[in-house]
PyMOL Python script that loads the backbone (N, CA, C, O; Angstrom):
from pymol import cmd

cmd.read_pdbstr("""\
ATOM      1  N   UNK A   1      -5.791  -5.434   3.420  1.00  0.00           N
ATOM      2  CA  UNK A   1      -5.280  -6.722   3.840  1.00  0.00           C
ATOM      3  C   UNK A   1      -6.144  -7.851   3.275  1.00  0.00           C
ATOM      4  O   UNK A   1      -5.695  -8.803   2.636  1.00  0.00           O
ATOM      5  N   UNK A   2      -7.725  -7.599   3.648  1.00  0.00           N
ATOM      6  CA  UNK A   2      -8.154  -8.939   2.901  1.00  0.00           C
ATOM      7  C   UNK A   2      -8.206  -8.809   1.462  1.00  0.00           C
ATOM      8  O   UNK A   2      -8.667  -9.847   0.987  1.00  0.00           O
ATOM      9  N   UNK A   3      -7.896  -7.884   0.502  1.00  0.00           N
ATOM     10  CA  UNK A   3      -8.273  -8.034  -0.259  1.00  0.00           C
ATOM     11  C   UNK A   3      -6.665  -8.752  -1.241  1.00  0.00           C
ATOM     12  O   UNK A   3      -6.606  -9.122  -2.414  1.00  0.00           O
ATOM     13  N   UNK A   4      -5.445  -8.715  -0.060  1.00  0.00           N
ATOM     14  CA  UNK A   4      -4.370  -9.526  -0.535  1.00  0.00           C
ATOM     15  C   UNK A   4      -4.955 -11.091  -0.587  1.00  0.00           C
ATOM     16  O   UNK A   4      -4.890 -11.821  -1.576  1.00  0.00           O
ATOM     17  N   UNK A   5      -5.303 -11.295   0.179  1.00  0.00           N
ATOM     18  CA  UNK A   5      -5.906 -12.841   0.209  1.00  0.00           C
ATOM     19  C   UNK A   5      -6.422 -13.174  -0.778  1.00  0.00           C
ATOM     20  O   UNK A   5      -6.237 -14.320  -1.187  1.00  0.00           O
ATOM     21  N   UNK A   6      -7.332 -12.167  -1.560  1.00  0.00           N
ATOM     22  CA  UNK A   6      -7.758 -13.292  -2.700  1.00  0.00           C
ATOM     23  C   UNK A   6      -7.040 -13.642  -3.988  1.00  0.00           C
ATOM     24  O   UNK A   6      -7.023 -12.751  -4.837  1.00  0.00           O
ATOM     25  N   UNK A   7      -6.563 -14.563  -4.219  1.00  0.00           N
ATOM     26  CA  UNK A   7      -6.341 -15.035  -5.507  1.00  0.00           C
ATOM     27  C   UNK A   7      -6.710 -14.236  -6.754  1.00  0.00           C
ATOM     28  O   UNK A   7      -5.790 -13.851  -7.475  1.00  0.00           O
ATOM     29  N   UNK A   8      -7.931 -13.961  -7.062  1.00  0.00           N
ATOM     30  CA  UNK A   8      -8.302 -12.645  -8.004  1.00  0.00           C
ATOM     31  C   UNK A   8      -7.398 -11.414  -8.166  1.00  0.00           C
ATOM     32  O   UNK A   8      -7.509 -10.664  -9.136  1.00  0.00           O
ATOM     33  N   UNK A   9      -6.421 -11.216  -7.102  1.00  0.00           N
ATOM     34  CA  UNK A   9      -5.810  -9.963  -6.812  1.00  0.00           C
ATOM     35  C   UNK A   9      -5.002 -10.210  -8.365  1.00  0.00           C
ATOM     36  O   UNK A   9      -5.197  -9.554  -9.389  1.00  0.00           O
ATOM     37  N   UNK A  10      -4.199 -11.182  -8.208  1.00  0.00           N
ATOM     38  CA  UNK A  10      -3.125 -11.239  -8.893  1.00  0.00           C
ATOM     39  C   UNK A  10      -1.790 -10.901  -8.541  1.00  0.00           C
ATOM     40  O   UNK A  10      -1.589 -11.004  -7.331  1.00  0.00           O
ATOM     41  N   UNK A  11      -0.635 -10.463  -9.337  1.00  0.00           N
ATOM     42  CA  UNK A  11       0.475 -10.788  -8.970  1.00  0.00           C
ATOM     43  C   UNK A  11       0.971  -8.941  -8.383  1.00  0.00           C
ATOM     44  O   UNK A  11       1.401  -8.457  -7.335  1.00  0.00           O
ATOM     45  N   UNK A  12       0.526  -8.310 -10.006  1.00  0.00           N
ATOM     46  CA  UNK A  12       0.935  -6.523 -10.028  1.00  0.00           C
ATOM     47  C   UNK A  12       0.600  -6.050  -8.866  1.00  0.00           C
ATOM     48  O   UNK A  12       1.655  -5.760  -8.302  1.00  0.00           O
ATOM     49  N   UNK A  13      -0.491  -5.755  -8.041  1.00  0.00           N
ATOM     50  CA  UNK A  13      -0.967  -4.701  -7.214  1.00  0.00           C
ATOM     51  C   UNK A  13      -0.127  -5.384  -5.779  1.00  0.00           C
ATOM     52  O   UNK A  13       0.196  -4.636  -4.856  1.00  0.00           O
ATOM     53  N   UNK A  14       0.123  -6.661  -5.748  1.00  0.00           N
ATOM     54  CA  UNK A  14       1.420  -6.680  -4.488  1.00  0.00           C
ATOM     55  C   UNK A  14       2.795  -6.235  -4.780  1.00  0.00           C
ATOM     56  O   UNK A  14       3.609  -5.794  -3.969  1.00  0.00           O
ATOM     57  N   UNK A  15       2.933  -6.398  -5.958  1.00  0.00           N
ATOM     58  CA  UNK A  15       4.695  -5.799  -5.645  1.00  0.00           C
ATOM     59  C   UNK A  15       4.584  -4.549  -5.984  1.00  0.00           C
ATOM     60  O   UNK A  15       5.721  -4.092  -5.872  1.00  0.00           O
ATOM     61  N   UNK A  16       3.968  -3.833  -6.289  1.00  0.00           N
ATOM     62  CA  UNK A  16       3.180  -2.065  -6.262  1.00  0.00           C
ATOM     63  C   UNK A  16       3.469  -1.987  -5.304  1.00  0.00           C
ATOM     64  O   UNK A  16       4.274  -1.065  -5.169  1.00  0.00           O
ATOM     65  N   UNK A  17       3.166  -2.687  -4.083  1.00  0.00           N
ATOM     66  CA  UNK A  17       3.056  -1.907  -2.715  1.00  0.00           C
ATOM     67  C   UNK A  17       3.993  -2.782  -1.982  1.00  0.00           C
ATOM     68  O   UNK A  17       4.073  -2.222  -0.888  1.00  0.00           O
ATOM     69  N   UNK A  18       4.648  -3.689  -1.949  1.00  0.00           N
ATOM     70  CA  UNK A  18       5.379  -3.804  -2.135  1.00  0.00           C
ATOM     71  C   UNK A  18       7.142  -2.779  -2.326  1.00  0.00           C
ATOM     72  O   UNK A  18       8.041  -2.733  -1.486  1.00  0.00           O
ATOM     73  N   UNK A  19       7.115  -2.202  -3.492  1.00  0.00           N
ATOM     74  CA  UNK A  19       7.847  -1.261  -3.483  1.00  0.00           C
ATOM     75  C   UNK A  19       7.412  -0.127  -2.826  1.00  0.00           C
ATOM     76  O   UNK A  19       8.259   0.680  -2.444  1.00  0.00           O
ATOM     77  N   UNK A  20       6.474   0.036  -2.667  1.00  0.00           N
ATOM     78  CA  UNK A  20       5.957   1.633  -1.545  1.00  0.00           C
ATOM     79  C   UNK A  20       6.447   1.379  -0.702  1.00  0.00           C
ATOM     80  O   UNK A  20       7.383   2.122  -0.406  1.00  0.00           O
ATOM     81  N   UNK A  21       6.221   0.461   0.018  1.00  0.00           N
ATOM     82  CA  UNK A  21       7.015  -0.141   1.476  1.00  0.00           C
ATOM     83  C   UNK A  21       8.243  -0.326   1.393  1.00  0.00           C
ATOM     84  O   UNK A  21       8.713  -0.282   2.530  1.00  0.00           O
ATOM     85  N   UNK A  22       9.263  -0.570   0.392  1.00  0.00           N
ATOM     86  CA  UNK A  22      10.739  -0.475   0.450  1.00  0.00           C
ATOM     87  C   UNK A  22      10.963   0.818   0.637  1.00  0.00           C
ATOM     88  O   UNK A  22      11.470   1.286   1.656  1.00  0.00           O
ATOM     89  N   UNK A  23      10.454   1.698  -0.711  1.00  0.00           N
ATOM     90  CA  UNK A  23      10.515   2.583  -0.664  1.00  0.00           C
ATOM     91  C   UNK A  23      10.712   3.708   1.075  1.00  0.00           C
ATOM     92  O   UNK A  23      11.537   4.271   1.794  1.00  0.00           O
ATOM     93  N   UNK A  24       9.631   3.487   0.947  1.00  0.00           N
ATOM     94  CA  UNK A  24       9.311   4.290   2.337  1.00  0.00           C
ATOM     95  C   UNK A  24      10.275   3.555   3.727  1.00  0.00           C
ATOM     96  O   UNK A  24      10.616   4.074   4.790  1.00  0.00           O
ATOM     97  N   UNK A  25      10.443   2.593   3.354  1.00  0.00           N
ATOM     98  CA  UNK A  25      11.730   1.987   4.509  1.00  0.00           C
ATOM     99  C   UNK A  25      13.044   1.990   4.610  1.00  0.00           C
ATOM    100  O   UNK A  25      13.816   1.798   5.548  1.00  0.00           O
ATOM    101  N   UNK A  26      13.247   2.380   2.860  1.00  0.00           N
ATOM    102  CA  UNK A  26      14.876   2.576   2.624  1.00  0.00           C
ATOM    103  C   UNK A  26      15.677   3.681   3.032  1.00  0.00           C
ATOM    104  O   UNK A  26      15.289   4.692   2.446  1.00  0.00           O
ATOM    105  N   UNK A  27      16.251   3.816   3.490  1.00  0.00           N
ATOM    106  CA  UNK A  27      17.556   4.739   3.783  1.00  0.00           C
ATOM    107  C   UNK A  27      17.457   5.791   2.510  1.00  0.00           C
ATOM    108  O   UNK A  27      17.192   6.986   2.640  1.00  0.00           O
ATOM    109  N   UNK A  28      17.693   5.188   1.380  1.00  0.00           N
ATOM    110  CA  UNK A  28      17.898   5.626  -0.388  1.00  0.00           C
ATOM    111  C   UNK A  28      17.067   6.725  -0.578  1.00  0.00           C
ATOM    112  O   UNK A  28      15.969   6.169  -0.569  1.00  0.00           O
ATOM    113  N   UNK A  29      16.820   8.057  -0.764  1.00  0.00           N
ATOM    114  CA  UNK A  29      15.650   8.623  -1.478  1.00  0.00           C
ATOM    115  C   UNK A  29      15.942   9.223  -2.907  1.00  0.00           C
ATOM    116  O   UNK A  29      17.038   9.779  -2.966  1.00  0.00           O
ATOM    117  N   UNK A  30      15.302   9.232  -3.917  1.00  0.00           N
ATOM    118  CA  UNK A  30      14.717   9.597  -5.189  1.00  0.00           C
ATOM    119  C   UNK A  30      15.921  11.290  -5.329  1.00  0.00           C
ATOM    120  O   UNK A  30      16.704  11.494  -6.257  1.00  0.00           O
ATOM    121  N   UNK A  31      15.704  12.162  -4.204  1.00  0.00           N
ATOM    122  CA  UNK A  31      15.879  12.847  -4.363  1.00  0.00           C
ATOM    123  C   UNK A  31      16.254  13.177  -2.703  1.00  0.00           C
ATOM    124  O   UNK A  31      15.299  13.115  -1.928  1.00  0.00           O
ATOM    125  N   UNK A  32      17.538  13.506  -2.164  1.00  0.00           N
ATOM    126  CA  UNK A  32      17.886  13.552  -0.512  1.00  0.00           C
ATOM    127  C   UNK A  32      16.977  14.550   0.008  1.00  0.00           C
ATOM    128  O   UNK A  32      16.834  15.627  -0.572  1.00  0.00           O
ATOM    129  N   UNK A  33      16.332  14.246   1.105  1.00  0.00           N
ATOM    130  CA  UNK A  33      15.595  15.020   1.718  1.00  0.00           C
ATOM    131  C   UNK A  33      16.247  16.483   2.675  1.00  0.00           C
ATOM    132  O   UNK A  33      15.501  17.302   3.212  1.00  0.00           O
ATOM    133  N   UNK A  34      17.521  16.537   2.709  1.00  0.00           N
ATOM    134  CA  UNK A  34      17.961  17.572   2.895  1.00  0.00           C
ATOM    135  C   UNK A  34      18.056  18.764   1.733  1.00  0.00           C
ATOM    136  O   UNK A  34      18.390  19.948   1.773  1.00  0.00           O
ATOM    137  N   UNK A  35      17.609  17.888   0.702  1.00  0.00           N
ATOM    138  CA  UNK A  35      17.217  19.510  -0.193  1.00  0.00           C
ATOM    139  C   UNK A  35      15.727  19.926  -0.080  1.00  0.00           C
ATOM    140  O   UNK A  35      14.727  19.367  -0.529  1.00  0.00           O
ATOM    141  N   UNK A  36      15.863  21.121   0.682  1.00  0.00           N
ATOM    142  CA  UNK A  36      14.675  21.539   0.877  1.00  0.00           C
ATOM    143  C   UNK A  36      13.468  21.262   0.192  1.00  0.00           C
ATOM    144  O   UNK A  36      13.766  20.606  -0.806  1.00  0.00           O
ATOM    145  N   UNK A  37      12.242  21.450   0.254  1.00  0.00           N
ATOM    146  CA  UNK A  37      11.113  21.175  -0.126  1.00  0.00           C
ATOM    147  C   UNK A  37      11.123  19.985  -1.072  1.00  0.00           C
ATOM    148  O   UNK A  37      10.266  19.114  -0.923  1.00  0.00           O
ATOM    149  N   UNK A  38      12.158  19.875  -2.166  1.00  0.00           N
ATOM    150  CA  UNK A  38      12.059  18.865  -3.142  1.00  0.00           C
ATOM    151  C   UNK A  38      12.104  17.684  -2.847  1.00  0.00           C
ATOM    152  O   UNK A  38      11.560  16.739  -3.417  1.00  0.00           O
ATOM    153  N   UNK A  39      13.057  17.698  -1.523  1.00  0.00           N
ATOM    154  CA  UNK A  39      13.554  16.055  -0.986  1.00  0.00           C
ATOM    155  C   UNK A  39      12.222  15.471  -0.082  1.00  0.00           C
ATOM    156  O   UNK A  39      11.822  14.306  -0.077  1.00  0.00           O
ATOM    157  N   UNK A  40      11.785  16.362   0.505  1.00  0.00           N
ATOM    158  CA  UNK A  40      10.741  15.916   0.664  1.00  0.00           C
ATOM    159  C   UNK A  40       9.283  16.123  -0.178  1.00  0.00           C
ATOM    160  O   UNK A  40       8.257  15.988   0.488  1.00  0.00           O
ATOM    161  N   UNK A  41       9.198  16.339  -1.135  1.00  0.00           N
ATOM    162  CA  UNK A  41       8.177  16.364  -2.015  1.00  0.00           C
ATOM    163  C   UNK A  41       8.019  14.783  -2.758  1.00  0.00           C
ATOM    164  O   UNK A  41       7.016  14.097  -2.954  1.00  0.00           O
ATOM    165  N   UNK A  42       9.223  14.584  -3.017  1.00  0.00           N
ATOM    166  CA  UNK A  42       8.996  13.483  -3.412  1.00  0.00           C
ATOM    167  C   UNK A  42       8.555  12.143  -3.184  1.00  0.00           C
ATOM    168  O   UNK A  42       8.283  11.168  -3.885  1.00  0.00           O
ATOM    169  N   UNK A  43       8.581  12.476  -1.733  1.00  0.00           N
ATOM    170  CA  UNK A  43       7.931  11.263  -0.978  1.00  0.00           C
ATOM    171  C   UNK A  43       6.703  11.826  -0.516  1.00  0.00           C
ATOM    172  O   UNK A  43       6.049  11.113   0.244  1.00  0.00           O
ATOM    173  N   UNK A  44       6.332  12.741  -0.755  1.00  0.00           N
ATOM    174  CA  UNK A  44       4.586  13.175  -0.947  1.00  0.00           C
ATOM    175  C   UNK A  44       3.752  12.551  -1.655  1.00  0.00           C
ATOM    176  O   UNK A  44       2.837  11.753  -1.450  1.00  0.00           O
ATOM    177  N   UNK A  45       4.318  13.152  -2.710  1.00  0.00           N
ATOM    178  CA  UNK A  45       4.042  12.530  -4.294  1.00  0.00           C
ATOM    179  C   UNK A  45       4.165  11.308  -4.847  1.00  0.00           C
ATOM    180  O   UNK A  45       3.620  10.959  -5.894  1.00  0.00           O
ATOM    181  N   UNK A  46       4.967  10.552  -4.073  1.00  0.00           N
ATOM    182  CA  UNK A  46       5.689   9.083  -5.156  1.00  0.00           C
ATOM    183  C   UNK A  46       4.766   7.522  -4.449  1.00  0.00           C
ATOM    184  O   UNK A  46       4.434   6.469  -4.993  1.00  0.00           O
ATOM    185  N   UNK A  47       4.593   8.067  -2.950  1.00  0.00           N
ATOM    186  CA  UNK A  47       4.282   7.261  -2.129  1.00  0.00           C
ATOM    187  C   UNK A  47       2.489   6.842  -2.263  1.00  0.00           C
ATOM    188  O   UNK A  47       1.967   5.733  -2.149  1.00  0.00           O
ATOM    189  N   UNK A  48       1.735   8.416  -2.589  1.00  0.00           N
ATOM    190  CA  UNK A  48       0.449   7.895  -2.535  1.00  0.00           C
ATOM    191  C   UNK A  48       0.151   7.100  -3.958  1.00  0.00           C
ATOM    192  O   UNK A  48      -0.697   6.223  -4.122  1.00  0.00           O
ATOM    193  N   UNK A  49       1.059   7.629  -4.934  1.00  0.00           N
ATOM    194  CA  UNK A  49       0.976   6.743  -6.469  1.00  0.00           C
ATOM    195  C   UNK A  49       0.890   5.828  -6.598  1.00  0.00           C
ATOM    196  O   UNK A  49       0.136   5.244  -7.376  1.00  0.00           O
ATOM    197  N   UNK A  50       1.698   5.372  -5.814  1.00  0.00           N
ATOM    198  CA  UNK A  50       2.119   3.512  -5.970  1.00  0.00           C
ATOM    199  C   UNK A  50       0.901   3.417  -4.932  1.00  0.00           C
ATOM    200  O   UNK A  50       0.313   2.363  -5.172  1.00  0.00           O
ATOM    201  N   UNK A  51       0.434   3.941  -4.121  1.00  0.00           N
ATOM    202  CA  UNK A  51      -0.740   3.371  -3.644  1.00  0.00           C
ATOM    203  C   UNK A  51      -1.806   2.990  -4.024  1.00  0.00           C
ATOM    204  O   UNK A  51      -2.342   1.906  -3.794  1.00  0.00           O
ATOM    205  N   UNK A  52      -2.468   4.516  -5.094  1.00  0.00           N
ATOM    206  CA  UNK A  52      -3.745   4.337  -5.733  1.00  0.00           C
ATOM    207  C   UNK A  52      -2.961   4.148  -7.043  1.00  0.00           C
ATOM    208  O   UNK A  52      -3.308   5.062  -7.791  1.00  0.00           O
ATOM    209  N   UNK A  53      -2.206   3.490  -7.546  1.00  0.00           N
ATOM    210  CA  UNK A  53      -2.197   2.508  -8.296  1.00  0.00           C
ATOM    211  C   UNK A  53      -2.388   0.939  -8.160  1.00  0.00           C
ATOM    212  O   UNK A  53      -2.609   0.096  -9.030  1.00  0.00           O
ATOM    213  N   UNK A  54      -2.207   0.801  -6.561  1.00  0.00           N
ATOM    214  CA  UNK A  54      -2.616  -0.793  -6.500  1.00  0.00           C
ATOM    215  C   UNK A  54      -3.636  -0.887  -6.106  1.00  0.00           C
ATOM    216  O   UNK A  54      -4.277  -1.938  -6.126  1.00  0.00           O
ATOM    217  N   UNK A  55      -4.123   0.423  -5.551  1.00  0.00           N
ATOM    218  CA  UNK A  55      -5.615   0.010  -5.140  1.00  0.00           C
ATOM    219  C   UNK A  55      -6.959   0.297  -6.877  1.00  0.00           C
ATOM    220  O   UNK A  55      -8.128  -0.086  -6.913  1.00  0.00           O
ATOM    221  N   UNK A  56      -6.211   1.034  -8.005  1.00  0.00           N
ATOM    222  CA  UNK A  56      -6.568   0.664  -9.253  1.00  0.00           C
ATOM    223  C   UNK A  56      -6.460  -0.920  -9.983  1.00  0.00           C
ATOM    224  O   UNK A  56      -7.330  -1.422 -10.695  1.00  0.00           O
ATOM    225  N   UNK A  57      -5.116  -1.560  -9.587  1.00  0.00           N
ATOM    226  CA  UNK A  57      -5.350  -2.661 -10.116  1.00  0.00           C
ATOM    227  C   UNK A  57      -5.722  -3.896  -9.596  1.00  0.00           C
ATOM    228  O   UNK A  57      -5.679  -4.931 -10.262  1.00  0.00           O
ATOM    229  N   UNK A  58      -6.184  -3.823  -8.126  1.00  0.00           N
ATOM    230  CA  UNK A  58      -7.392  -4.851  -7.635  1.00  0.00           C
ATOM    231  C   UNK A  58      -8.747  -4.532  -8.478  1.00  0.00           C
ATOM    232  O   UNK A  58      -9.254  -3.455  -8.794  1.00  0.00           O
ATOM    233  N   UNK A  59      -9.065  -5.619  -8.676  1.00  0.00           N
ATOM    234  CA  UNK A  59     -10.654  -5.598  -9.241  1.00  0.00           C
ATOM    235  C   UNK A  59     -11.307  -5.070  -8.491  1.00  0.00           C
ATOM    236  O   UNK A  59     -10.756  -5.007  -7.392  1.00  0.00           O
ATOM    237  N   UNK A  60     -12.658  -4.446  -8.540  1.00  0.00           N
ATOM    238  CA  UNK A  60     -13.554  -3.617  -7.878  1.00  0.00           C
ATOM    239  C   UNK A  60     -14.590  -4.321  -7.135  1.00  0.00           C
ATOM    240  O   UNK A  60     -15.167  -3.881  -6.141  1.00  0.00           O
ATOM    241  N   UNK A  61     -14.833  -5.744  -7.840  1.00  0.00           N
ATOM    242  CA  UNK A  61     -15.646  -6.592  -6.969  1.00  0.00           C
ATOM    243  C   UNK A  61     -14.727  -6.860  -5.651  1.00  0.00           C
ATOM    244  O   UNK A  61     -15.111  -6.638  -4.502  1.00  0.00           O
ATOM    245  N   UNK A  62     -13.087  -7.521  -6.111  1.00  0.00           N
ATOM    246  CA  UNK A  62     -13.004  -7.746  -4.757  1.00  0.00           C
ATOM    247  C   UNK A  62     -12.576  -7.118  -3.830  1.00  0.00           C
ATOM    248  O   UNK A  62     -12.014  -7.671  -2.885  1.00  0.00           O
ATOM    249  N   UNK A  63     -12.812  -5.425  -3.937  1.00  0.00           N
ATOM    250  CA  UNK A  63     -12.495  -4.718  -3.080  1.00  0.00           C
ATOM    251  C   UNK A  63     -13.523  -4.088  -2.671  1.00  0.00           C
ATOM    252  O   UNK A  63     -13.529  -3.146  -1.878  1.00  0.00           O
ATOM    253  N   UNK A  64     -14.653  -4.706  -3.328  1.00  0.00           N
ATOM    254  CA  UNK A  64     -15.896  -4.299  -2.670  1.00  0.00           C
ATOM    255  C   UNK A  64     -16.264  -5.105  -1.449  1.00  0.00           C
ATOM    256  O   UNK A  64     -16.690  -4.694  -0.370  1.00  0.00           O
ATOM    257  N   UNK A  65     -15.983  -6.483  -1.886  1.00  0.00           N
ATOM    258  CA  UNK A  65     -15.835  -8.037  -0.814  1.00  0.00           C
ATOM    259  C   UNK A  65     -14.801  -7.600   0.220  1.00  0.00           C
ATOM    260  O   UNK A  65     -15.027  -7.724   1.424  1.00  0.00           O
ATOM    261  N   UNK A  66     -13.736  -7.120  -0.227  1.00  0.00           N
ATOM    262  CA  UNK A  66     -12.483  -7.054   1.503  1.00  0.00           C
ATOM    263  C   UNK A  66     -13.026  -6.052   2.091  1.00  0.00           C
ATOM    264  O   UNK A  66     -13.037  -6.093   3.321  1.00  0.00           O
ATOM    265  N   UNK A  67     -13.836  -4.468   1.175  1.00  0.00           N
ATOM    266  CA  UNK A  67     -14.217  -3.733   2.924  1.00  0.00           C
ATOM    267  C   UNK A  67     -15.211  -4.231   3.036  1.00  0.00           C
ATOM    268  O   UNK A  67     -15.581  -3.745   4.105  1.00  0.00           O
ATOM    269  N   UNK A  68     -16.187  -5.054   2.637  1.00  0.00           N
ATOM    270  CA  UNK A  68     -17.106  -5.760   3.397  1.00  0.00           C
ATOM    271  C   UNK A  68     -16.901  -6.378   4.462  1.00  0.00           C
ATOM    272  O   UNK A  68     -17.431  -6.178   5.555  1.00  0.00           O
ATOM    273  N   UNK A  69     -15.984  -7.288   4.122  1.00  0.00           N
ATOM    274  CA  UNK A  69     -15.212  -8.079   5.129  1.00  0.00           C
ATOM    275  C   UNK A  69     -14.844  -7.221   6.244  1.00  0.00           C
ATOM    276  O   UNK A  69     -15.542  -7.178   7.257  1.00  0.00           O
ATOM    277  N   UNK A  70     -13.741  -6.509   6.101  1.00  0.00           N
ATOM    278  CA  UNK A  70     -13.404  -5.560   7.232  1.00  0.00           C
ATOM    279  C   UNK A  70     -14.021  -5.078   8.166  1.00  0.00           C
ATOM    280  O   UNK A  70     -13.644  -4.947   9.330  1.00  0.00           O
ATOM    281  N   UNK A  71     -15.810  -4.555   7.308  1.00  0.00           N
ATOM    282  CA  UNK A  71     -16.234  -4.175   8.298  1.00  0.00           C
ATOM    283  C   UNK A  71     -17.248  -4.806   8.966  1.00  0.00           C
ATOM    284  O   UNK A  71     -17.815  -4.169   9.854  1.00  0.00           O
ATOM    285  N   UNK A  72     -17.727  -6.350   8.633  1.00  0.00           N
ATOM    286  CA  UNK A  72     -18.446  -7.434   9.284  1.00  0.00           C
ATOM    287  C   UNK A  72     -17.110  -8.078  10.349  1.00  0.00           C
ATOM    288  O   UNK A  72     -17.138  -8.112  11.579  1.00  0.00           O
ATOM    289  N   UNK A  73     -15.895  -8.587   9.372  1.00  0.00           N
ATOM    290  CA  UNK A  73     -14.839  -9.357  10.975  1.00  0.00           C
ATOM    291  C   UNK A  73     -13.689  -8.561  10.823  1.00  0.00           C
ATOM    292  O   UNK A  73     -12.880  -8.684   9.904  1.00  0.00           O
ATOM    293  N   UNK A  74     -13.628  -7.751  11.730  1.00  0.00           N
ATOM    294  CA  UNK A  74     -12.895  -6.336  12.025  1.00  0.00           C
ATOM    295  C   UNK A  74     -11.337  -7.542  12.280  1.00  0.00           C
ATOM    296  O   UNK A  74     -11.225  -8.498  13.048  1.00  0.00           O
ATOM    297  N   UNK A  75     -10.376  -6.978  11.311  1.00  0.00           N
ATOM    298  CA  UNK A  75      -9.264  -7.953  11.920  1.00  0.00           C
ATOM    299  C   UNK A  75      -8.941  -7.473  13.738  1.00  0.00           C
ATOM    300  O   UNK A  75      -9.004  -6.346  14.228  1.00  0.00           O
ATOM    301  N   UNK A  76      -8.529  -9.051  14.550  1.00  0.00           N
ATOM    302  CA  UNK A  76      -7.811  -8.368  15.718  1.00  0.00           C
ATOM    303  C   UNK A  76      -6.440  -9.106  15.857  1.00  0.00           C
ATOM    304  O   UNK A  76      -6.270 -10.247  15.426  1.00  0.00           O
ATOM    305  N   UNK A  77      -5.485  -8.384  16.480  1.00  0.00           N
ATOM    306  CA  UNK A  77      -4.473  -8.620  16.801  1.00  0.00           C
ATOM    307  C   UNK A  77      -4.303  -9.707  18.072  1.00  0.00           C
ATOM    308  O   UNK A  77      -4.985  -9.497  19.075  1.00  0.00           O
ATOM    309  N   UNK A  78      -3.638 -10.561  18.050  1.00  0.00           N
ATOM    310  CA  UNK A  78      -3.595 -11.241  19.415  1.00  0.00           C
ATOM    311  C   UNK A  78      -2.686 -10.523  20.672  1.00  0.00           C
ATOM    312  O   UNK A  78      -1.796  -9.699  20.463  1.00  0.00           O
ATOM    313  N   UNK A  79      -2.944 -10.826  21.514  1.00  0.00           N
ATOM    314  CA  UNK A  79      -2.747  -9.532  23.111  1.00  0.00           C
ATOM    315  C   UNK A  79      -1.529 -10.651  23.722  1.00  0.00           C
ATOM    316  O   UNK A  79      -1.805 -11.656  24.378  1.00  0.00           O
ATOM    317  N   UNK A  80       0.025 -10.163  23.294  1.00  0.00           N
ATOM    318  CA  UNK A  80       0.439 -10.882  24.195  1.00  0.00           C
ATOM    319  C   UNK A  80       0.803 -10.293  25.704  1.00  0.00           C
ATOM    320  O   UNK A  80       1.016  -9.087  25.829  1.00  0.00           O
ATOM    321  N   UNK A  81       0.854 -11.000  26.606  1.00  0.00           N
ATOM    322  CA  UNK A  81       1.005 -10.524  27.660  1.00  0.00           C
ATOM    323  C   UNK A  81       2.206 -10.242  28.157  1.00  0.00           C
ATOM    324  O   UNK A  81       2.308  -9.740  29.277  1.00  0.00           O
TER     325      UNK A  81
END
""", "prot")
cmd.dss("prot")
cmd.show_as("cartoon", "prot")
cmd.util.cbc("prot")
cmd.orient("prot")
């Protein structure tokens, strides 16, 4: 999350994940998951890609800076009542 914030990120490594998250939200799959093992293989396989591909194309400084961050101001959620 913080490391969306910085400007340095650039444009690629959000719509990377981006599509992981359609992906993984759509109805649509690659391959129907009622075919055994394959239908679900593919969302084994397809989902962590697009992951550690965006976490390849953040720079390394500033993903050295966001888990810093993370783990000095721990994000919190606000508590509604």
């Amino acid at each position: 999350y913080y490391a969306s914030l910085d400007p340095a990120v650039g444009c690629m490594p959000r719509i990377v994940i981006a599509v992981a998250l359609c992906y993984v939200l759509s109805p649509i799959d690659l391959i129907p998951d009622f075919i055994p093992v394959v239908g679900l293989l593919d969302d084994l396989l397809l989902v962590p890609a697009l992951i550690w591909l965006a976490l390849r194309l953040v720079p390394s400084e500033v993903m050295a800076a966001a888990r810093h961050r993370a783990h000095t101001e721990p994000l919190q959620l606000s508590k509604h009542v």
